[in-house]
N, C-alpha and C positions, 0 to 999 in steps of 0.2 A: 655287747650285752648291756652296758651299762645307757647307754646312748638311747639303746630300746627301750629300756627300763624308763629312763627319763621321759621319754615322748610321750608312753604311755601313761605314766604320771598325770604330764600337762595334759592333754585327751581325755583322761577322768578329772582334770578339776574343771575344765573345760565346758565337759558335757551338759551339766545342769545349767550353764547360761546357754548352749544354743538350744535348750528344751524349751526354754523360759517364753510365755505368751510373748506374742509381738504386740506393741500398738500401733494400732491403724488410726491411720489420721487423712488420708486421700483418698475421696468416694471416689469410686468410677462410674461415673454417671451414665455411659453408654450401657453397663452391664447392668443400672436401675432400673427401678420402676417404680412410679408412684399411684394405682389405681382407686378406683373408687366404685361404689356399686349404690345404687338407690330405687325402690319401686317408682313404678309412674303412671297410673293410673291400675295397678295391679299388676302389673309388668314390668321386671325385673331388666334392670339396661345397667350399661358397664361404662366407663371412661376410664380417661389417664389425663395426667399431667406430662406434657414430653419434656420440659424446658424446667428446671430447679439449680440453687446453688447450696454450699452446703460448709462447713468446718466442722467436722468429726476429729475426737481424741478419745479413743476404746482401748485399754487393755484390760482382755478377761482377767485375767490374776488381780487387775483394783478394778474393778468397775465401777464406785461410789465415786474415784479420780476421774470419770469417764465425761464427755461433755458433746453434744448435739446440738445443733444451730440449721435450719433449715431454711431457705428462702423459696416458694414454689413460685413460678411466673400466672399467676391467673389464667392469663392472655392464651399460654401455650394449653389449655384446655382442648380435649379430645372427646367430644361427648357422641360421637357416632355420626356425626354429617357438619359440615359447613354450616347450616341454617343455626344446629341446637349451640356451636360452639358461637356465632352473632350473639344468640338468642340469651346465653346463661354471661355474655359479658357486658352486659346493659343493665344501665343503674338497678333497676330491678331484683336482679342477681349477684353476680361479682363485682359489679360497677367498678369495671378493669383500669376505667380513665382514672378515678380517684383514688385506688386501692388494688395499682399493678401487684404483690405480692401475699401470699400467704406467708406468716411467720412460724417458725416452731422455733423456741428452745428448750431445752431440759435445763432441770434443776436437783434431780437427784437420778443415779441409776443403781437399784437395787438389785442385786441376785438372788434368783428362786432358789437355784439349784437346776441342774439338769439341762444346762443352757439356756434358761427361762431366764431372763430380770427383767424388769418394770421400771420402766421409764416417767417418769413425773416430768410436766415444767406447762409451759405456756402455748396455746395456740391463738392466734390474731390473726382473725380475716373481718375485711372492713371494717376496721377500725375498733376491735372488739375481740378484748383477751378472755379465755377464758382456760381454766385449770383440768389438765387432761390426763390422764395415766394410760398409757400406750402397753401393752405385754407385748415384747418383744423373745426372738430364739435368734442364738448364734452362735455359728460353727467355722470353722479352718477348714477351708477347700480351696488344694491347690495354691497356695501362699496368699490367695486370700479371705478379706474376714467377708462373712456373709448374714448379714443382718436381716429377720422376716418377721412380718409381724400384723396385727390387724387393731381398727379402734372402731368407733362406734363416735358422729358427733348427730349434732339435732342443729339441723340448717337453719331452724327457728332462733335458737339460740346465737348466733351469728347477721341475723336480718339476711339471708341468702333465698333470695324467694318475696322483694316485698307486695305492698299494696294488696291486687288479684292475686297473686300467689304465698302470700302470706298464711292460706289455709292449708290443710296438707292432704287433703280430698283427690287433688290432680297429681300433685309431686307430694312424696311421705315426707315425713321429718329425719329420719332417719337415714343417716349416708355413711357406710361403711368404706372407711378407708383402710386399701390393703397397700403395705410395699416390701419389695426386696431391694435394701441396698450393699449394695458390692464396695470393700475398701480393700485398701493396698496398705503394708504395713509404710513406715516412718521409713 
């Protein structure tokens, strides 16, 4: 009786540490995705990026402690054909020989409430930072953390499109980047 008694003891002081958020710290990049979506001549077209790296530190219970770093491969561009992924890696565009990587880091993660927080930090593509707040939602599924979320950049604002396409007549300004990243706890 007593032996029970004790187990059960240690099992209730137990419990509230295996409740306790995990943090995740290792994408799984097989189960990402990083897309993007933009008009083009009034016509609405999709890509992806296949190829990124990344060091993620999330725990929901501190998420202010929380820290994002992303590196996307330009190169691995997915814009619907062979031709368009040539076409957007040329000085013009990504100019991929000079400026192989997108950069992200954060600098602050804030909680909405309701699995919402807001992601503040830095985006750098060709050679050019500029200040982004991302809304992001995340849940526990299945042991891991699932991160979704969408931003809003102006490809003008980045020189992405120069010279002839520096108008937004043919290709908008506007490029809506969506992703779901997949993490594994520590």
């Amino acid at each position: 009786m007593m032996k029970t008694l004790f187990r059960m003891s240690v099992l209730a002081a137990l419990l509230p540490l295996a409740t306790q958020a995990a943090e995740y710290t290792q994408v799984d990049v097989k189960q990402s995705a990083i897309n993007f979506s933009y008009q083009q001549m009034g016509v609405s077209m999709d890509g992806k990026f296949n190829e990124f790296t990344s060091t993620l530190k999330f725990d929901p219970a501190k998420p202010a402690e929380g820290k994002a770093v992303f590196d996307v491969a330009l190169a691995s561009i997915d814009a619907g054909s062979s031709e368009a992924n040539d076409e957007v890696s040329k000085t013009e565009w990504f100019n991929t020989a000079a400026f192989p990587q997108a950069h992200f880091e954060s600098g602050a993660i804030k909680a909405l409430g309701d699995n919402q927080f807001e992601v503040s930090g830095k985006l750098t593509i060709k050679g050019k930072t500029i200040d982004v707040v991302v809304p992001s939602t995340f849940k526990e599924e299945a042991g891991k953390g699932i991160f979704a979320g969408s931003f809003t950049i102006r490809r003008g604002d980045f020189a992405i499109g120069e010279g002839s396409w520096s108008t937004f007549d043919i290709v908008a300004n506007d490029i809506q980047v969506k992703f779901t990243i997949t993490a594994n706890p520590q």
